[in-house]
GUVODO-590268 format. One record per residue (C-alpha): x negated, y, z negated; residue in one letter. Coordinates in steps of 0.02 Angstrom, whole numbers, padded with zeros to 5 digits, always signed. Example, Ala and Ser with C-alpha at 12.3 -4.5 7.8 and 13.67 -1.06 7.14 Angstrom:
BEGIN
-00615-00225-00390A/-00684-00053-00357S/
END
This chain:
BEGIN
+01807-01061-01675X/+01731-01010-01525X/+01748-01080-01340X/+01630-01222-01280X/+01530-01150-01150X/+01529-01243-00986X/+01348-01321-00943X/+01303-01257-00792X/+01237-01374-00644X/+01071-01395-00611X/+01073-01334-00429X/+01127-01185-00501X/+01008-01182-00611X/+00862-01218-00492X/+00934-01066-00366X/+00889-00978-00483X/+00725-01023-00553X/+00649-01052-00376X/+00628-00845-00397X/+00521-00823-00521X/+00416-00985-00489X/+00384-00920-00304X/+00325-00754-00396X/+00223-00847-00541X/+00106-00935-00370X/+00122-00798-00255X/+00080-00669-00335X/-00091-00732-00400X/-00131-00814-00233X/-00109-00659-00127X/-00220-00539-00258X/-00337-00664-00291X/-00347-00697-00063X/-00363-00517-00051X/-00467-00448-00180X/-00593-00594-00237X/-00736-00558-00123X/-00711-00407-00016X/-00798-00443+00157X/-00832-00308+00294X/-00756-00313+00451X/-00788-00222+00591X/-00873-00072+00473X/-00925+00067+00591X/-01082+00133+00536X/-01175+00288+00634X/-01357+00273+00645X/-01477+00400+00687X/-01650+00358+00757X/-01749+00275+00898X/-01698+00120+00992X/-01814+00023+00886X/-01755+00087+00738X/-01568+00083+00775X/-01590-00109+00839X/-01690-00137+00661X/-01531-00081+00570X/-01416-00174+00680X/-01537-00350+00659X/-01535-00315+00470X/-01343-00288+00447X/-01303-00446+00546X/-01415-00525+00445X/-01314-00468+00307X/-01152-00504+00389X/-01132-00567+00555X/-00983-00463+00639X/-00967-00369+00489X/-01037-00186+00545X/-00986-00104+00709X/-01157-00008+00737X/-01137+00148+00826X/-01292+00248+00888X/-01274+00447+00844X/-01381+00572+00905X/-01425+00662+00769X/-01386+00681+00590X/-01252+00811+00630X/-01151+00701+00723X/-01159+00566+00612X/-01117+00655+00460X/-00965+00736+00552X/-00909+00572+00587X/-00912+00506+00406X/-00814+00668+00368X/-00707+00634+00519X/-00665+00446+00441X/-00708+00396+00620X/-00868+00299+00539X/-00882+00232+00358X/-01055+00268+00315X/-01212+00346+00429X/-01381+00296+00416X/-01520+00419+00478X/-01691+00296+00488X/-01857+00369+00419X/-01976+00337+00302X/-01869+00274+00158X/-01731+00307+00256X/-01521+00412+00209X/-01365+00353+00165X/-01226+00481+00198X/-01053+00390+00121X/-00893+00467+00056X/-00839+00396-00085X/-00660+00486-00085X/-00638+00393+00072X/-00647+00226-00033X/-00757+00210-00195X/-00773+00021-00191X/-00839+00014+00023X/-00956+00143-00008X/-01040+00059-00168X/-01030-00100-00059X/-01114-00006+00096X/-01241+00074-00025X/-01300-00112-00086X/-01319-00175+00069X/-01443-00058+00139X/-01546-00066-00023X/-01536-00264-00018X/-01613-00221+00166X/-01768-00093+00101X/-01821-00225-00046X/-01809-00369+00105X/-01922-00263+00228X/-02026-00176+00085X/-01979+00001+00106X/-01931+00128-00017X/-01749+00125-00076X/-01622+00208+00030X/-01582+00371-00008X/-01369+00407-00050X/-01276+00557-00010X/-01100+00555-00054X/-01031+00675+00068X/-00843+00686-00001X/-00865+00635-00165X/-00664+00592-00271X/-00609+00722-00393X/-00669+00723-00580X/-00533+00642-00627X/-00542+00472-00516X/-00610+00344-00551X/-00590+00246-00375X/-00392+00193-00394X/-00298+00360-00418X/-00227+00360-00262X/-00179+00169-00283X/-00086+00217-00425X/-00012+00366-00372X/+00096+00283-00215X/+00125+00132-00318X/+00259+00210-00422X/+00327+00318-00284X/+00363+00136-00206X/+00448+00076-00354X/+00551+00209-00385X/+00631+00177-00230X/+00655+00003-00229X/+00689-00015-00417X/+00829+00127-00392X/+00906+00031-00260X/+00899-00141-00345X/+00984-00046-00513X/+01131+00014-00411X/+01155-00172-00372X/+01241-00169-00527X/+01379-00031-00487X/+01445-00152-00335X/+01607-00006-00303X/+01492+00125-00246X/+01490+00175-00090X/+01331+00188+00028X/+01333+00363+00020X/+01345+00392-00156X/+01184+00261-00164X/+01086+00367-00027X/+01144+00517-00136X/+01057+00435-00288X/+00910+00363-00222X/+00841+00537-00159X/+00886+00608-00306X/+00770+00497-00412X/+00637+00500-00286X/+00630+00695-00298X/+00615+00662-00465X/+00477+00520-00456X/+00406+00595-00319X/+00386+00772-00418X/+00330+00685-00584X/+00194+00593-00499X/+00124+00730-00398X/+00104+00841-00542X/+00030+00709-00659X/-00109+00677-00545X/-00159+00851-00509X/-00164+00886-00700X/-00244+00736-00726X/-00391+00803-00572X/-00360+00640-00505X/-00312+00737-00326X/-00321+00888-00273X/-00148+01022-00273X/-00099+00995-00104X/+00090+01031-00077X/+00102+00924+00089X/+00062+00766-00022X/+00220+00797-00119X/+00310+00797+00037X/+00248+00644+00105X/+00268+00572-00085X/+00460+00604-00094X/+00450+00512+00091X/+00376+00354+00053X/+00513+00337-00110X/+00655+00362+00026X/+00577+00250+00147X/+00559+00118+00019X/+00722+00166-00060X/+00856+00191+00071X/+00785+00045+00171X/+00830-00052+00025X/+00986+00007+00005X/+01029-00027+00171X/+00967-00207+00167X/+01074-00248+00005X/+01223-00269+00090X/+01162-00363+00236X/+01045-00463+00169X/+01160-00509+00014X/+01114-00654-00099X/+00917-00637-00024X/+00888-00457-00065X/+00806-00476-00220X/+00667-00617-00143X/+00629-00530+00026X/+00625-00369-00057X/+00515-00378-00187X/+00403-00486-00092X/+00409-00383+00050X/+00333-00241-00088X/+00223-00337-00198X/+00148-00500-00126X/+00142-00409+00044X/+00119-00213+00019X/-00005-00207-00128X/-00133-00345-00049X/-00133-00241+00086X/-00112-00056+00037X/-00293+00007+00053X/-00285+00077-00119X/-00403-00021-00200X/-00510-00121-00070X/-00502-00051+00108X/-00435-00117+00266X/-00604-00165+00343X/-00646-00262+00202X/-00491-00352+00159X/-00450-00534+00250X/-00349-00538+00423X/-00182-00553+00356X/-00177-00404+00259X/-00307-00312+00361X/-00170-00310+00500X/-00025-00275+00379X/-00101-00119+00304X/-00080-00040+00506X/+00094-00073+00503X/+00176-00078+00309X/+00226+00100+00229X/+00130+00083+00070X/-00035+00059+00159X/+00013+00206+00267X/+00050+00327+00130X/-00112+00277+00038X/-00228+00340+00209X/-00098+00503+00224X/-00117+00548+00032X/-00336+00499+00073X/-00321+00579+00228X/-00258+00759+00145X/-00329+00738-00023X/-00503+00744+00052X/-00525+00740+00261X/-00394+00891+00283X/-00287+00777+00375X/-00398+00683+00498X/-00312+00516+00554X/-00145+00572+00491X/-00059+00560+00650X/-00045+00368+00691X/-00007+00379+00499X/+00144+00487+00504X/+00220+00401+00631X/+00210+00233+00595X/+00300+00323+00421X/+00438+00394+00538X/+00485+00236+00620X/+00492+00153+00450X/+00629+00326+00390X/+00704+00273+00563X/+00738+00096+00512X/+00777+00130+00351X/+00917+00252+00417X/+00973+00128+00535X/+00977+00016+00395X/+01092+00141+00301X/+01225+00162+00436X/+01225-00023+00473X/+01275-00070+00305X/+01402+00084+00296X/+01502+00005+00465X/+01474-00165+00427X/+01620-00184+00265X/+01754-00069+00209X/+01711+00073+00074X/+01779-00066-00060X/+01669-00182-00013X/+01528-00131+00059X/+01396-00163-00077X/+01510-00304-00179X/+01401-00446-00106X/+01233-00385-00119X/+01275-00388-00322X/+01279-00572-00303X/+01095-00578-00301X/+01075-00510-00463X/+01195-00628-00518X/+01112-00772-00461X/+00982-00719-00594X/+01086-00717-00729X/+01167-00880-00807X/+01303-00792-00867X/+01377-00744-00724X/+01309-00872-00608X/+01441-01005-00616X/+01583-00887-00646X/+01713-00842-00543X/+01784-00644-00502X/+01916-00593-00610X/+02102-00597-00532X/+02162-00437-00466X/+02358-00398-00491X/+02450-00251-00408X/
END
């Protein structure tokens, strides 16, 4: 005959299905915020021709968008097109006849589409012949607009999914965790690097396996750190901290200057966003605008080490990591309610 189970309270019960319900709104309400109805912001756009031309364009995009195109005059088609391939300008417009388009599509598929219907929407409203398009850096054969999306995604999750796994082995150490995590980011890191240059998705750049195996330590020892200290809330804050906050506002699938406020000022500062314009950035512009990148990257490795040694000093080798498995626990009826096991000597 086997035991009656004791019912388990409802508070219990509710601390633990306030998780998923927060996910089940959240997550649809940030996506859906983000990626309904992408809006430009601030788009700079080079244009080359006479004053009256260049304050024709600048009429007709405000028309289109008030304060959504930063119009800069260029000096000639040279200029302007360096500055699309510099990623200092998102499209340049040299006026004429039936006037050109110069975009770069590897630069972000769904802006330059975007940028290319707005300037025809402006011929067929003043009666001129449709805009010519030149896609100046076009994506590999084997992108279809998202490859890069998709290829830091995973490199995120292998990190955090790592760290929330080792949740479940509460007597390791921190250093046998750190040990772990970089060994299964080399791994993810490697496996997606090589599936997207066989796929053509992006080019075979070595450097973007480097910065690859990065972002799954910055993502990955961060969270191992945090475990410890922020014990029964590391599962919430870190997996909102990834999804409901990074993805809105990575730049992999609608850009920065087309995405709302919120997570147009996120994507400067989170470490998904940043790794999405370092992969761009040598995929296609051989680097340009990697700097700011790479070291908004490094102070992320630098609080994620900090993180690290924090949690190491914080509890004896024992117990370092015993309270951060509560959090999984509170997920989990079974072990919810129960209490630890007696220890004898």
């Amino acid at each position: 005959m086997s035991a009656i189970q004791p019912r388990i309270p409802w508070q219990r019960v509710a601390s633990m299905l306030w998780f998923p319900v927060f996910f089940a709104i959240g997550l649809p309400l940030t996506f859906e915020t983000a990626f309904h109805q992408p809006t430009p912001h601030n788009v700079p756009i080079a244009v080359v021709g006479n004053p009256d031309q260049v304050r024709l364009v600048t009429g007709a995009l405000d028309r289109a968008r008030a304060g959504g195109f930063e119009v800069r005059t260029s000096p000639s088609a040279m200029v302007a097109v360096a500055a699309v391939r510099g990623r200092t300008a998102a499209a340049a417009y040299v006026a004429g006849s039936s006037g050109t388009l110069y975009t770069a599509r590897a630069a972000s598929a769904i802006r330059a589409s975007y940028l290319q219907g707005v300037f025809t929407r402006i011929a067929t409203e003043r009666g001129t012949q449709p805009v010519r398009v030149v896609d100046l850096v076009p994506l590999a054969s084997g992108d279809g607009g998202t490859g890069i999306f998709f290829f830091v995604f995973p490199l995120m999750m292998a990190g955090l999914i790592t760290a929330i796994v080792l949740l479940q082995l509460p007597t390791w150490g921190i250093g046998g965790r750190v040990i772990v995590v970089a060994a299964v980011g080399a791994i993810g890191a490697l496996a997606a690097y090589l599936t997207v240059v066989e796929l053509h998705v992006l080019p075979g750049k070595p450097l973007l396996l480097a910065y690859a195996f990065l972002l799954t330590q910055v993502y990955g020892q961060l969270m191992v750190g945090a475990a410890p200290l922020l014990k029964q809330y590391f599962l919430p804050v870190s997996l909102t901290a990834a999804l409901i906050l990074s993805v809105p506002s990575s730049g992999g699938t609608v850009p920065p200057d087309l995405l709302p406020g919120l997570f147009r000022d996120l994507s400067y500062a989170l470490p998904l966003a940043r790794g999405v314009k370092i992969t761009r950035s040598i995929a296609y512009f051989h680097g340009a605008g990697i700097a700011q990148a790479t070291l908004v990257m490094g102070v992320w490795a630098a609080v994620a080490v900090g993180a690290v040694v924090a949690a190491s000093l914080r509890r004896p080798s024992g117990a370092r990591t015993a309270a951060a498995s509560h959090s999984l626990s509170l997920l989990n009826p079974k072990t919810a309610g129960s209490e630890p096991a007696p220890t004898t000597t």
